[in-house]
TIVOPA-282781 format. One record per residue: residue in three letters; residue number from 1; x, y, z of N, C-alpha, C, O in turn. Coordinates in steps of 0.001 Angstrom, whole numbers. Atoms other than C-alpha are relative to their C-alpha. Last residue first. Layout:
SITE   code   pos       n_X       n_Y       n_Z      ca_X      ca_Y      ca_Z       c_X       c_Y       c_Z       o_X       o_Y       o_Z
SITE    ALA   NUM         X         Y         Z         X         Y         Z         X         Y         Z         X         Y         Z
...
//
This chain:
SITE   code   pos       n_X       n_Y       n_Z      ca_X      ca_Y      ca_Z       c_X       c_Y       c_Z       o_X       o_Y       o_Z
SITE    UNK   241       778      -223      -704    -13972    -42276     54418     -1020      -993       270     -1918      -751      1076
SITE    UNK   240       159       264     -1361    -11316    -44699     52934     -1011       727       930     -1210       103      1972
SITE    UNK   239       741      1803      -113    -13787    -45094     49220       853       -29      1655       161      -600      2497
SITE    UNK   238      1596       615       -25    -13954    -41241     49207      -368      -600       510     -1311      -561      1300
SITE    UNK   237      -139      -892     -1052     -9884    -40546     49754     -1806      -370       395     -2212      -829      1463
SITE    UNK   236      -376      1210      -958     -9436    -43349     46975      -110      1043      1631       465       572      2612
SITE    UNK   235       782      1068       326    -11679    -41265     44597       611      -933       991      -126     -1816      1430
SITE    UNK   234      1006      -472      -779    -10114    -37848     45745     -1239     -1537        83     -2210     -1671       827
SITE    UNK   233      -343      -724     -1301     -6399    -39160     44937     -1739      -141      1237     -1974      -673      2323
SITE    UNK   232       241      1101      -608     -8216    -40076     41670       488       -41      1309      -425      -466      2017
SITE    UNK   231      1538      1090      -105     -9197    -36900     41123        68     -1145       339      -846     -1575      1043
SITE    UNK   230       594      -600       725     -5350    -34898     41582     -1616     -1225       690     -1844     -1892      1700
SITE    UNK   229      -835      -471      1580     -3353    -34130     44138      -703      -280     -1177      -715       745     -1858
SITE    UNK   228      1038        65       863     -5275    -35241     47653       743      1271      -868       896      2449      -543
SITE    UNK   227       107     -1215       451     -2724    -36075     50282      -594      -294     -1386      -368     -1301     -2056
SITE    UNK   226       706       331       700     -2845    -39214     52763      -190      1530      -715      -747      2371       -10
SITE    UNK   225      1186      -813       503        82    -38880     54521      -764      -155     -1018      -187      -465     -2060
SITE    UNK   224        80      -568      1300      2405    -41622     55294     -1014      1075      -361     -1938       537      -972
SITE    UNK   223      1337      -212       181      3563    -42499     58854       135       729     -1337      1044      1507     -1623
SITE    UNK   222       699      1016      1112      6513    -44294     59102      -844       319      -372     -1333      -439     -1210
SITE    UNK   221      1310       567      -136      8361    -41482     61099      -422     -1115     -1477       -42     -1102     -2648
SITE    UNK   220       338      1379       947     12012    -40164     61404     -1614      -383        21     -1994       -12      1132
SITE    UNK   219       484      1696      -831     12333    -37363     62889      -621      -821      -696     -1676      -793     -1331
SITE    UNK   218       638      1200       606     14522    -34295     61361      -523      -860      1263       -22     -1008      2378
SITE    UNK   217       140      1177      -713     16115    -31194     63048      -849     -1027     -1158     -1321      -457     -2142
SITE    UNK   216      1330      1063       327     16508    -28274     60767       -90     -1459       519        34     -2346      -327
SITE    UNK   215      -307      1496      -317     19090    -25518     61887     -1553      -927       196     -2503      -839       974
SITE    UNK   214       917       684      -414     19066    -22356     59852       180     -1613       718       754     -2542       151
SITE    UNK   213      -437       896     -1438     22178    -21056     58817      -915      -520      1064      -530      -817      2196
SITE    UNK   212      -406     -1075     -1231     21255    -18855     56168       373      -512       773       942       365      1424
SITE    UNK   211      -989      -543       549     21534    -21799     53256       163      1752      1018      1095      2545       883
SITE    UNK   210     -1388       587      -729     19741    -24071     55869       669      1345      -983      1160      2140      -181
SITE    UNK   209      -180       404     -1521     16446    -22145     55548      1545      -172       496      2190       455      1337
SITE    UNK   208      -173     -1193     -1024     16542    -21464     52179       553       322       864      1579       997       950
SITE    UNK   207     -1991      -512       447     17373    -24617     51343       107      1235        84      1179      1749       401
SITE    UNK   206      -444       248     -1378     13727    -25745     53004      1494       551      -126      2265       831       792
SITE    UNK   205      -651     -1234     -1039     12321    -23602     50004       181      -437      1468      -221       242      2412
SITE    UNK   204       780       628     -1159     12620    -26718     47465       290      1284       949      1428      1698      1173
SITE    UNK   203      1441      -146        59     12789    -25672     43703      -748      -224      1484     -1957      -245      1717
SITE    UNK   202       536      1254      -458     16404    -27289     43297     -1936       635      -341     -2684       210     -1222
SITE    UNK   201      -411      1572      1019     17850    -24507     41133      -996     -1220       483     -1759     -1775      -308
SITE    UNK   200       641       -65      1368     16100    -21485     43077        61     -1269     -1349      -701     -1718     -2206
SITE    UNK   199      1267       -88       -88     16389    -22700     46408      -214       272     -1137     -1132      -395     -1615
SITE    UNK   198       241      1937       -69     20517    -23768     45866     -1851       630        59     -1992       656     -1164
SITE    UNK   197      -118       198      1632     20891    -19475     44130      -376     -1995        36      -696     -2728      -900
SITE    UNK   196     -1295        60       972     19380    -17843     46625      -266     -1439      -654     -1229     -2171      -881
SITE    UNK   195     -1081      1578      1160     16533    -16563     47532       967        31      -562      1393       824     -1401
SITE    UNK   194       504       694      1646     15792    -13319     49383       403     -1098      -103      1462     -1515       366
SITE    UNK   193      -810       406       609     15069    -12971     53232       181      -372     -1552      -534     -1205     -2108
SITE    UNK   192     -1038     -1266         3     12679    -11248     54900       655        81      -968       649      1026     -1756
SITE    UNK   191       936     -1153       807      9841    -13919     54733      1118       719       -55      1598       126     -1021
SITE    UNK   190       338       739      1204     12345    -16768     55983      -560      1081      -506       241      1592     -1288
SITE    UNK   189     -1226      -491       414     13529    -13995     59045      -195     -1340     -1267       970     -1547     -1604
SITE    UNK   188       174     -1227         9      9685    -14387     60288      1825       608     -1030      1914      1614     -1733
SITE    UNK   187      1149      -958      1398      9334    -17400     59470       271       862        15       437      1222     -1151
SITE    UNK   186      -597       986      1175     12575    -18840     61695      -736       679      -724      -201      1573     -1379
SITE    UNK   185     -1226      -710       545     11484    -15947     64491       433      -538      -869      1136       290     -1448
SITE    UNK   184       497      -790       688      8243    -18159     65054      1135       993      -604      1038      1221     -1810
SITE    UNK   183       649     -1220      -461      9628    -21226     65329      -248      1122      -371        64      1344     -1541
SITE    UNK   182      -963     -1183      -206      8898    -23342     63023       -47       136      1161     -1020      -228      1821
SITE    UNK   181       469      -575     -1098      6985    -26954     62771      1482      1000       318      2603       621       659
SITE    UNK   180     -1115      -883      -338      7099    -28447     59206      -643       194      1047     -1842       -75      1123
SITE    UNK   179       807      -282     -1131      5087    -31118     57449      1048       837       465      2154       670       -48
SITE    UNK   178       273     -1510       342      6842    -31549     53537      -936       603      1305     -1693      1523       996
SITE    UNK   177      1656      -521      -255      7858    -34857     54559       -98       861       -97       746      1353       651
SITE    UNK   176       188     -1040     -1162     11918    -35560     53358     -1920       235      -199     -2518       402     -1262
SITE    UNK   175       952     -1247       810     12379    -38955     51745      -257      1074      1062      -423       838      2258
SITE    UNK   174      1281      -669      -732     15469    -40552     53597     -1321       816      -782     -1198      2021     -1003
SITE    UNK   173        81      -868       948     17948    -43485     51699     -1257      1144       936     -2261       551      1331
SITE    UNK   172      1410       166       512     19874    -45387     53780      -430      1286      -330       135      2349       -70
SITE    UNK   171       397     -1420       498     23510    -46511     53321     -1493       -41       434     -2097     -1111       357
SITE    UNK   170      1474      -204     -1267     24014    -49652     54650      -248      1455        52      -564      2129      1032
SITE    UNK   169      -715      -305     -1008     27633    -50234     52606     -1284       389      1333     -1110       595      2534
SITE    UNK   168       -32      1252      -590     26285    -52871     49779       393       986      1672       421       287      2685
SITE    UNK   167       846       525       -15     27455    -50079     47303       187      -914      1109      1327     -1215      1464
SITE    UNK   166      -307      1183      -387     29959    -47492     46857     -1223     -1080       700     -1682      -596      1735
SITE    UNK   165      -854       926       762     29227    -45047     43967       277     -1330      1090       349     -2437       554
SITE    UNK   164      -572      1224       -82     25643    -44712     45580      1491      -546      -724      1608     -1707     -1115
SITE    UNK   163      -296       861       839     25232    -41025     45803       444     -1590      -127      1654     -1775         7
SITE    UNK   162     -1010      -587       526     23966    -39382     49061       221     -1131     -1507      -389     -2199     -1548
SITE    UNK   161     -1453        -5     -1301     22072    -38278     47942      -348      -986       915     -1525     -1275      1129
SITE    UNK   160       305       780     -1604     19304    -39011     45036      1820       601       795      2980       728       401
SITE    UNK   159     -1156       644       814     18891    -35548     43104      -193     -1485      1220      -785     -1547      2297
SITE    UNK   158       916       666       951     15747    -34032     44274      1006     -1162      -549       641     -2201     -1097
SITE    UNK   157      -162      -133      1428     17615    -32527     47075      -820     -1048      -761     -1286     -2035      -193
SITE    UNK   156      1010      1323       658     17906    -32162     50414       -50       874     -1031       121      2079     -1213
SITE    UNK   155       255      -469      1142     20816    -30905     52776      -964      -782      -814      -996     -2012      -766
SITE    UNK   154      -924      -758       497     22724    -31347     56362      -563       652     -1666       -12      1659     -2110
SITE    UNK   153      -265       141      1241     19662    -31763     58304      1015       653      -604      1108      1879      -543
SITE    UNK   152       483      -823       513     19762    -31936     61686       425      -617     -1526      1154     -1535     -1903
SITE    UNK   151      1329      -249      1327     19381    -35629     63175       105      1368      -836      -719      1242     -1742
SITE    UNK   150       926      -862      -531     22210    -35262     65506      -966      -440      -734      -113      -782     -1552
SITE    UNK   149       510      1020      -815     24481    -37839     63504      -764       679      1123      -808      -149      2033
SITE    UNK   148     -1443       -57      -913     24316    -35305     60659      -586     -1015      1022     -1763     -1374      1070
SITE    UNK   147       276      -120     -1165     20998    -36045     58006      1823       182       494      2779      -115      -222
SITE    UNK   146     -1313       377      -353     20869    -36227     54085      -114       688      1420      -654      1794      1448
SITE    UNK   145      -547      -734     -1167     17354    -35421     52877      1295      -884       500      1196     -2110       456
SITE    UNK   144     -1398       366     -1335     16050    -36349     50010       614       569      1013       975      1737       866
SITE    UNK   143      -707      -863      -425     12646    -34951     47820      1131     -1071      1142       718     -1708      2111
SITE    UNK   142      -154       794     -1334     10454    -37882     46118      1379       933       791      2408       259       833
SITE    UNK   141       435      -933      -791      9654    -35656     43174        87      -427      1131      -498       290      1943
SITE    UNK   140      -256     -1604      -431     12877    -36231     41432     -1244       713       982     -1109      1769      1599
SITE    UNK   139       757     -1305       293     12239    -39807     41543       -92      1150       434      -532      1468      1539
SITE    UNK   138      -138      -491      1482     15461    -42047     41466      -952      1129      -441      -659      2015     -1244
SITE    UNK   137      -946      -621      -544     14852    -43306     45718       481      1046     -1578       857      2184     -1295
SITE    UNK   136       116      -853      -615     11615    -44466     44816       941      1246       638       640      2327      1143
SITE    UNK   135      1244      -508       758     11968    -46194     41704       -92      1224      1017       -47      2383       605
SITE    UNK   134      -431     -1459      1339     15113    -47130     42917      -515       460      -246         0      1535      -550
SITE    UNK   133      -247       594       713     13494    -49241     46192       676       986      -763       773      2130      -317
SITE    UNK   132     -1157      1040       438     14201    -48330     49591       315      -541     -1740      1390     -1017     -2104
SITE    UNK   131       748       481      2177     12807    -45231     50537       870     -1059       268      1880     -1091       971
SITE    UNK   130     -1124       791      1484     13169    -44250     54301      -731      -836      -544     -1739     -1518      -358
SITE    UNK   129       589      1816       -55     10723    -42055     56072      1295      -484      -821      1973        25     -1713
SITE    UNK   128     -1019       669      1292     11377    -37975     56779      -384     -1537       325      -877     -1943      1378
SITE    UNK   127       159      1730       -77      9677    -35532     59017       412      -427     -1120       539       242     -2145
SITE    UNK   126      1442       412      1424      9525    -31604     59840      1034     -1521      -201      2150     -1759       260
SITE    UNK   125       -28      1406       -42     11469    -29413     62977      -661      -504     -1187     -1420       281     -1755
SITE    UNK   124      1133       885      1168     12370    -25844     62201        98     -1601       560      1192     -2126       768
SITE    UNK   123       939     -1093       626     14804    -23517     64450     -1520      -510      -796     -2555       139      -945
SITE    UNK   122       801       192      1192     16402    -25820     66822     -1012       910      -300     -1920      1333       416
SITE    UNK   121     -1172       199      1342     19049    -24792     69006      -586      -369     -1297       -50      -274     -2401
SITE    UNK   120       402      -480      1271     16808    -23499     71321       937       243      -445      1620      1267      -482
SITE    UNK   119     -1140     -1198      -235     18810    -24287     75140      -322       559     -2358       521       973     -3153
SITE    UNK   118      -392      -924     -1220     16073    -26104     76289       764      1176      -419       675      2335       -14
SITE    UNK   117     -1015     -1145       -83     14945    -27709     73619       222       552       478      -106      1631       -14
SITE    UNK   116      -956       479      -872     12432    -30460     75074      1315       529      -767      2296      -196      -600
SITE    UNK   115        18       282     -1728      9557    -28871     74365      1332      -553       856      1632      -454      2046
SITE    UNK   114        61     -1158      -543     10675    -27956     70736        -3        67      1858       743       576      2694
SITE    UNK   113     -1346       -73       410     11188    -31696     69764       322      1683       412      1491      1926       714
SITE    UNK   112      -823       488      -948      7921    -32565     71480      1592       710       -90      2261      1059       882
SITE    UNK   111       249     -1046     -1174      6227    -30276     68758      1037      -599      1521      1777       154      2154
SITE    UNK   110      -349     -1444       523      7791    -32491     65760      -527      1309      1540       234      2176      1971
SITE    UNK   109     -1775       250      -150      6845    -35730     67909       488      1187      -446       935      1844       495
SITE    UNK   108      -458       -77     -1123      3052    -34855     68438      1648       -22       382      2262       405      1360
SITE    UNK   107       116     -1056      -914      2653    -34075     65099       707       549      1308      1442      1499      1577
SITE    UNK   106      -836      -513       901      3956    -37539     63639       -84      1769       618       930      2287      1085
SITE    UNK   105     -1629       137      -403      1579    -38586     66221       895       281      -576      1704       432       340
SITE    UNK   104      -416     -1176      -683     -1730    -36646     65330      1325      -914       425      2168      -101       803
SITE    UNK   103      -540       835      -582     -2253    -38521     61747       806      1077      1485      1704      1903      1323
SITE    UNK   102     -1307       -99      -754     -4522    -36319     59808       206     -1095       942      -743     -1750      1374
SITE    UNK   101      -136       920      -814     -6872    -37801     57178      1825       401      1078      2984       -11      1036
SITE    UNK   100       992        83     -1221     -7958    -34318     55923        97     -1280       618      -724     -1362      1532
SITE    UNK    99       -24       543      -341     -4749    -33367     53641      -638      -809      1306        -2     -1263      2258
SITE    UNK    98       489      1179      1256     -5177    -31201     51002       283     -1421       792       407     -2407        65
SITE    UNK    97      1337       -39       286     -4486    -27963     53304     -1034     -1406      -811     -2247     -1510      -993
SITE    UNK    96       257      -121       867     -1062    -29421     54711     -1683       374      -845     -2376      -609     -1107
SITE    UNK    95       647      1437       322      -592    -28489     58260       -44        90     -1523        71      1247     -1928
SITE    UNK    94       739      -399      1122      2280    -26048     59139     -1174      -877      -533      -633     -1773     -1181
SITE    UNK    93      -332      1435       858      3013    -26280     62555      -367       378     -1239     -1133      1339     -1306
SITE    UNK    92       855       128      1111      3918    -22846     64414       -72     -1075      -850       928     -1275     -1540
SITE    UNK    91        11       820      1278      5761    -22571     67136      -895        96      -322     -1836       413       405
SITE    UNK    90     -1632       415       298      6416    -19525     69684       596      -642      -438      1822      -547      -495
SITE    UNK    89      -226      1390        41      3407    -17585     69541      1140       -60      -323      1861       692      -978
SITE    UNK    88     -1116       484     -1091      1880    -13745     69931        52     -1866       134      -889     -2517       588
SITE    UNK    87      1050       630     -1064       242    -13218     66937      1392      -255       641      2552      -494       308
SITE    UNK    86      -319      -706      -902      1973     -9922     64524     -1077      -876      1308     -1909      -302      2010
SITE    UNK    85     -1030     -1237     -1235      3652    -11779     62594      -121       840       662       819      1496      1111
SITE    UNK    84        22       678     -1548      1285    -15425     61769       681      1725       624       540      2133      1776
SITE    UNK    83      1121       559      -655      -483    -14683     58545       262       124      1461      -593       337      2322
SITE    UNK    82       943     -1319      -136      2487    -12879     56821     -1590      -284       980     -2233       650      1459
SITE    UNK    81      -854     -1255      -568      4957    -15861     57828      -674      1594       136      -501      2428      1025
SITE    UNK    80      -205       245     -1727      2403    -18434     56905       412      1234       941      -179      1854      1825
SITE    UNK    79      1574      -656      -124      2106    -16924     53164         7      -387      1589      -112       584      2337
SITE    UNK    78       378     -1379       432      5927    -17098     52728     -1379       297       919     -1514      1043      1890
SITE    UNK    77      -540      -861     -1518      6628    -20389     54681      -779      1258      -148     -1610      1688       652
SITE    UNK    76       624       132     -1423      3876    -22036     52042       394       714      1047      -381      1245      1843
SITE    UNK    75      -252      1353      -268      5906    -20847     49030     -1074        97      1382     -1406      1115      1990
SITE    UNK    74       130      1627       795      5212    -18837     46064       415      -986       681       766     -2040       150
SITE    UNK    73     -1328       708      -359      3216    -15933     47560       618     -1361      -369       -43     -2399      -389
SITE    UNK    72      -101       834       590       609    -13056     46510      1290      -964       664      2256      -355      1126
SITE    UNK    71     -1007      -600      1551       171    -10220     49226       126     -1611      -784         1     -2532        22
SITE    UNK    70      -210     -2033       -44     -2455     -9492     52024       827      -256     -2178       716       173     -3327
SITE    UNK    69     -1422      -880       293     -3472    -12889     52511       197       865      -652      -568      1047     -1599
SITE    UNK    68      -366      -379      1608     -6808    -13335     53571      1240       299       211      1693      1052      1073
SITE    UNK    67      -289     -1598       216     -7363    -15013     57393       380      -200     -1682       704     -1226     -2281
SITE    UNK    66      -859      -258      1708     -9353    -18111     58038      -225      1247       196     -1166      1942       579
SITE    UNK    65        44      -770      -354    -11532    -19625     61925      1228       244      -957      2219      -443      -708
SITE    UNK    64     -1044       102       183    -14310    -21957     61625      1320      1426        91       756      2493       333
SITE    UNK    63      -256      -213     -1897    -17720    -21590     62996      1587       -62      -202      2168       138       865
SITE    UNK    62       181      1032      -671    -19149    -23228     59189      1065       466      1337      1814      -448      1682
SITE    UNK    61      1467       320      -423    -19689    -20153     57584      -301     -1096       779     -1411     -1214      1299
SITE    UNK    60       844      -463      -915    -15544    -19037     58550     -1644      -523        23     -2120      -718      1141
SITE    UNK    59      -123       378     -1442    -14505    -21883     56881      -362       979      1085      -771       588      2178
SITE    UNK    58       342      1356      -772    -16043    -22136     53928       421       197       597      -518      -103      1334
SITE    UNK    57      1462       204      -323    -16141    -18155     53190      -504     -1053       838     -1278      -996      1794
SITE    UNK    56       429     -1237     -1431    -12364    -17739     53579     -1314      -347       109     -1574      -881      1188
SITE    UNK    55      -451       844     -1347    -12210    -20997     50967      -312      1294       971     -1437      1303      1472
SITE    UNK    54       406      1463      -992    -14453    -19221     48690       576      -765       659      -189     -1569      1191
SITE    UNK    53      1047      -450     -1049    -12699    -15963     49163     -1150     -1118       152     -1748     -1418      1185
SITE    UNK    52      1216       573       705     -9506    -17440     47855      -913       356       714      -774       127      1916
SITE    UNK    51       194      -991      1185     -5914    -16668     48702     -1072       401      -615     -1004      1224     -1528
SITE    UNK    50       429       323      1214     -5868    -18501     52026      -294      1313      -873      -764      2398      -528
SITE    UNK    49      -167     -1760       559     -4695    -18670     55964      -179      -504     -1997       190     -1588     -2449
SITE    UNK    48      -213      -225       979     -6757    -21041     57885       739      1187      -949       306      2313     -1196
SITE    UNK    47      1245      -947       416     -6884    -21155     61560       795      -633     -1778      1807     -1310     -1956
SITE    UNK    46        62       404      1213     -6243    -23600     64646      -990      1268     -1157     -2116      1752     -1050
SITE    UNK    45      1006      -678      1406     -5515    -22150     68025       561      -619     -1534      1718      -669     -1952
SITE    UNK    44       369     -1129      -953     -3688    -23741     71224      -747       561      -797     -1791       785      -184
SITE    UNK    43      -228     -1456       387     -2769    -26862     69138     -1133       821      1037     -2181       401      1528
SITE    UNK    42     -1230      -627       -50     -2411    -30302     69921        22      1358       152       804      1825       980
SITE    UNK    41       283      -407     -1617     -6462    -31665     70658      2067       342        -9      2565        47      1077
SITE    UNK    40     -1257       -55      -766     -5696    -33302     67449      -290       235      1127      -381      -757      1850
SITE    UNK    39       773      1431      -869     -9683    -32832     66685      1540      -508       583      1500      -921      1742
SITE    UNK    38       432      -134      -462     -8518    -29478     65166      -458     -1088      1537      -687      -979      2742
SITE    UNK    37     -1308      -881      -705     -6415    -30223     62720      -283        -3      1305       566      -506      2041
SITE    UNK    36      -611      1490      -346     -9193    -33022     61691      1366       744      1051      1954       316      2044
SITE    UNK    35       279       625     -1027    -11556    -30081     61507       950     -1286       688       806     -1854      1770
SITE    UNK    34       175      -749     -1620     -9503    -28014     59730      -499      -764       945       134      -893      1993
SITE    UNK    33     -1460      -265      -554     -8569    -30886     56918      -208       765      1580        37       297      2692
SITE    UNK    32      -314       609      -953    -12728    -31489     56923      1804      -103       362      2170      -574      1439
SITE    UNK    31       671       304      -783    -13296    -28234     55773       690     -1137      1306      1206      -970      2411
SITE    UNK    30      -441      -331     -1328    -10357    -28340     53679      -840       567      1073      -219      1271      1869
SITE    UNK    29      -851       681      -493    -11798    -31407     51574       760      1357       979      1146       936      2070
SITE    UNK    28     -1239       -88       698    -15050    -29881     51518      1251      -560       681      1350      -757      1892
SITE    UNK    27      -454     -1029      -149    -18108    -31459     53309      1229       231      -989      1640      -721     -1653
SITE    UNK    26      1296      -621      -584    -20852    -34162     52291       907      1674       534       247      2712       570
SITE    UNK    25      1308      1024     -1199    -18262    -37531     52333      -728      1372       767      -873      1479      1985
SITE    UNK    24      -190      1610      -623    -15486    -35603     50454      -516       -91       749      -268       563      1762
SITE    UNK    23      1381       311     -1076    -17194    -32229     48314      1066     -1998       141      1202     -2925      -657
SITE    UNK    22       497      1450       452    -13919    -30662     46396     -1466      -361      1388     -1760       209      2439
SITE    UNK    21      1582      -289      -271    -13298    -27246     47681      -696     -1066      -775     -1805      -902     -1282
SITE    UNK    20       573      -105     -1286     -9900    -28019     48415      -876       119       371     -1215        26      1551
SITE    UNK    19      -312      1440      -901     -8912    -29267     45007      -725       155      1480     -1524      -689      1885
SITE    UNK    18      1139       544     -1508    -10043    -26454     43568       -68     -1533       866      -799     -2304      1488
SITE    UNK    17       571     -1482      -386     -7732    -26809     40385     -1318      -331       969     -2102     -1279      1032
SITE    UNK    16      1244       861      -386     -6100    -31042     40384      -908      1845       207     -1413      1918      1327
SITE    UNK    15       108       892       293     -2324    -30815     38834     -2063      -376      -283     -2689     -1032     -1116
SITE    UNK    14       -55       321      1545     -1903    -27201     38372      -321     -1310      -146      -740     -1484     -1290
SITE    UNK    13     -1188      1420       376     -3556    -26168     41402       493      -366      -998      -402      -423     -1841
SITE    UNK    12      -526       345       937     -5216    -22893     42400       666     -1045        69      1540     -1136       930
SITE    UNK    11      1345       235       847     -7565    -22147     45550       414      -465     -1315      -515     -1041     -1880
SITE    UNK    10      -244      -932      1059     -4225    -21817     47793     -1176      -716      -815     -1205     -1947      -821
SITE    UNK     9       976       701      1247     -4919    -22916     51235      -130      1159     -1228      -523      2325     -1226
SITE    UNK     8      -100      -820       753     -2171    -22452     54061      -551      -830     -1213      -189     -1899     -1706
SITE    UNK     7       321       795      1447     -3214    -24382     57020        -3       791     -1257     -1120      1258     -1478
SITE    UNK     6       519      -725      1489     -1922    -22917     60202       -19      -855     -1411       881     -1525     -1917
SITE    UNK     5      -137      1080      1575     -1467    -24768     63434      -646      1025     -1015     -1749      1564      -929
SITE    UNK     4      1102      -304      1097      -476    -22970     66907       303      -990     -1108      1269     -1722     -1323
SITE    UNK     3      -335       696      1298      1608    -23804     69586     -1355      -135      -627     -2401      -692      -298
SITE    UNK     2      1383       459       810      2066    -21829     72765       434      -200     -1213      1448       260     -1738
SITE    UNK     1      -294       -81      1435      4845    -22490     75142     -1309       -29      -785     -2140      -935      -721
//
């Protein structure tokens, strides 16, 4: 089975612009993202795919290895999906570009979950933690995920699900991780496909996915990502290097 990692780096941000070509401890922040991808020792090939010819620049001048995307795109699968279709592979992780303190076990479990599909029933694997307080479970950007007793995912939403009218019952609440591991036929029929009408309301393109009949495994993890959104982000990203 080969398993690749792609880092899709968009040079625009609305919160934090050039975020990725920030300087943390002497290199850029997706500098050291690739390298950290990299230092996993998971993946069969690590590359960059990006909109921006100074990111293409940083990572090829430093031995690194970034493709241009051909066409404009508004979600991560999108630009992945044109990057990856004509390499021969059979998952694909997505790494986050803004995120150079990688954690390779959360990794290692999402790829496991392929290895030990035998009979490929799973199309997408990607990670979830439970929220507990309101604050956390009430904020629209803290995305939800509602699970079947399989782990796939039955649906996520900004909204909280499932709803608390009955209380005290041991409900728990899941934030969904925005880390993903396809296979490659999942992207490839994600790019194809138009949006409908739950991806356009919510704003999340995993509803895509399920609203064709996609099947999205979940795994639980504690691990939190360290992701760089705006300056101060880059100021506490500084002081752990």
């Amino acid at each position: 089975m080969k398993i690749i990692a792609v880092i899709p780096a968009r040079y625009a941000s609305t919160r934090f612009p050039a975020k990725l070509m920030q300087d943390l401890g002497g290199k850029t922040v997706i500098l050291r993202t690739y390298e950290a991808a990299i230092k996993t020792n998971l993946f069969d090939d690590v590359f960059v795919v990006t909109d921006s010819n100074l990111i293409f620049d940083e990572i090829i001048s430093n031995g690194g290895k970034a493709s241009m995307s051909i066409k404009e795109h508004e979600s991560g699968s999108d630009r992945i999906a044109e990057a990856i279709k004509d390499i021969d592979v059979d998952v694909v992780v997505n790494v986050q570009g803004d995120e150079p303190f990688i954690n390779a076990e959360p990794l290692q479990q999402l790829i496991d979950i392929f290895k030990k599909d035998s009979t490929s029933e799973v199309d997408l694997a990607s990670l979830m933690r439970e929220i507990k307080t309101e604050e956390e479970i009430n904020n629209p950007n803290n995305v939800k995920v509602v699970i079947d007793q399989s782990q796939f995912a039955l649906y996520f939403s900004r909204s909280v699900i499932p709803f608390p009218r009955e209380r005290n019952i041991g409900v728990r609440y899941m934030q969904h991780i925005g880390i993903y591991a396809f296979r490659k036929q999942a992207l490839l029929d994600f790019y194809s496909l138009p949006m409908k009408s739950l991806e356009a309301s919510e704003k999340l393109e995993q509803l895509r996915y399920l609203e064709y009949g996609k099947r999205i495994k979940m795994v639980e993890t504690s691990h939190i990502g360290i992701g760089i959104d705006t300056p101060e982000d880059l100021e506490k990203a500084q002081k752990l290097l």
